[in-house]
N, C-alpha and C positions, 0 to 999 in steps of 0.2 A: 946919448942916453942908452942905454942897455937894458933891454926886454927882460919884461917882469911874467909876461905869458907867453905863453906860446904863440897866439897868435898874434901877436905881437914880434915874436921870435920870426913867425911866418912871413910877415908885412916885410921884415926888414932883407932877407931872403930874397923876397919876389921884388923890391925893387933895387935888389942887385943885379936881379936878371933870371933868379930862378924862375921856373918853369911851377914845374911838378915834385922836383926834390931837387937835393945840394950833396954833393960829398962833402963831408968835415973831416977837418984834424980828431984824433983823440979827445982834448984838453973840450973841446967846444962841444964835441957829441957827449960827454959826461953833464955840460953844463945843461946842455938840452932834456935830455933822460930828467936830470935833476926836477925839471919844471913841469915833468907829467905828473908828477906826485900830485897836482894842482887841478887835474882837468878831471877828477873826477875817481868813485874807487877802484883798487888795482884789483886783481886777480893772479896771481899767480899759479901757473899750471904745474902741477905736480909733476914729480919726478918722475911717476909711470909713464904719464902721458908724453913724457919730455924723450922718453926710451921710445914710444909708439910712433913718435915725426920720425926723430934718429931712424928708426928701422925703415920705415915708411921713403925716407930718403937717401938710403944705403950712405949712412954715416958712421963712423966711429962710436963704441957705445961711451955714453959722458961725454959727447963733444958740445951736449948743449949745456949749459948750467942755468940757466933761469930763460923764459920767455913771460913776459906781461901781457895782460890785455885790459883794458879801460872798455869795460860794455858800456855803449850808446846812452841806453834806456837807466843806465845809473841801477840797473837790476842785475844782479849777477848769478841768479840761479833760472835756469827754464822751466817750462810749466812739467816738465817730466821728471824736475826735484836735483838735475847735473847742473855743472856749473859749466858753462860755456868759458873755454880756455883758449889757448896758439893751436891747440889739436886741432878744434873745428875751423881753423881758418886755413893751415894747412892742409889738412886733409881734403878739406874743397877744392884747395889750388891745385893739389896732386893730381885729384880723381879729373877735375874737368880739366887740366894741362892748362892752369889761365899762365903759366910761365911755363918756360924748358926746366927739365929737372934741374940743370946744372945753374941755373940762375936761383932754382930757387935753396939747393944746396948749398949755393956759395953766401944766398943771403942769410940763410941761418946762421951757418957756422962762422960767419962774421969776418969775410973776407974784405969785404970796405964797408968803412963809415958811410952808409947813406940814414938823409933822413925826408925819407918822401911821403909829399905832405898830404893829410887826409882832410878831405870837406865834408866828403859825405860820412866815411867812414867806411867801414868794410862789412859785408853781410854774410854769413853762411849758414848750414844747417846747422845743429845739433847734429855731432855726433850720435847719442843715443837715439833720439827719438826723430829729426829731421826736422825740426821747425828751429824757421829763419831765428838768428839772432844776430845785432848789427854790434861790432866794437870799434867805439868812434876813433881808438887806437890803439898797437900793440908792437910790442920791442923787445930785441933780445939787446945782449952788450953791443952789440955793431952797426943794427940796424934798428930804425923804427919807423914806423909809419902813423901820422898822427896830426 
């Protein structure tokens, strides 16, 4: 049988023996990506902001072309009127160092397939205003988390 949801997707993953996440082939992480379209609405972080990680992460300018995120609460704007994007969830990892730079450079710009898996989801401030927003998942082409 071949998974219809993700977590579904999940289940079959974890009793292959994953853990936390899996590297995939190509052909498989597109089928994955495919089935967030399902977990709720997407967001896409604009292009500025898509320039602000880039910089943030001393990348190439346009090395990123799209990042997603799937906010928790199925709410996609904060009480400050911005739209919680990849900004606010990078920008937390940057500031409090929750990875090395180069782990988390190499996971943007989409050096391996991973796709590590989220239960709780991921929490950070608001960029503008700092109040907590949680995104139950968020993925550029390479990587996702979800």
């Amino acid at each position: 049988m071949e998974a219809t949801t993700l977590d579904q997707l999940k289940g079959e993953y974890r009793r292959s023996g994953a853990r936390t996440g899996i590297r995939l082939d190509a052909d498989e992480m597109r089928k994955v990506i495919a089935l967030l379209a399902h977990q709720g609405p997407v967001v896409e972080t604009p292009a500025l902001e898509l320039r602000y990680i880039e910089g943030m992460l001393r990348l190439p300018l346009d090395s990123i072309g799209e990042f997603s995120v799937i906010p928790a609460s199925g709410r996609s704007r904060c009480p400050c009127g911005r739209t919680p994007t990849a900004l606010d969830i990078v920008a937390y990892a940057v500031m409090h160092k929750v990875h090395e730079e180069q782990l988390l450079r190499d996971t943007v710009i989409g050096v391996y397939n991973v796709f590590e898996f989220a239960d709780e989801g991921r929490t950070a401030p608001c960029h503008r205003c700092g109040r907590d927003f949680t995104a139950s998942g968020y993925w550029t082409h390479n990587y996702l988390y979800a």
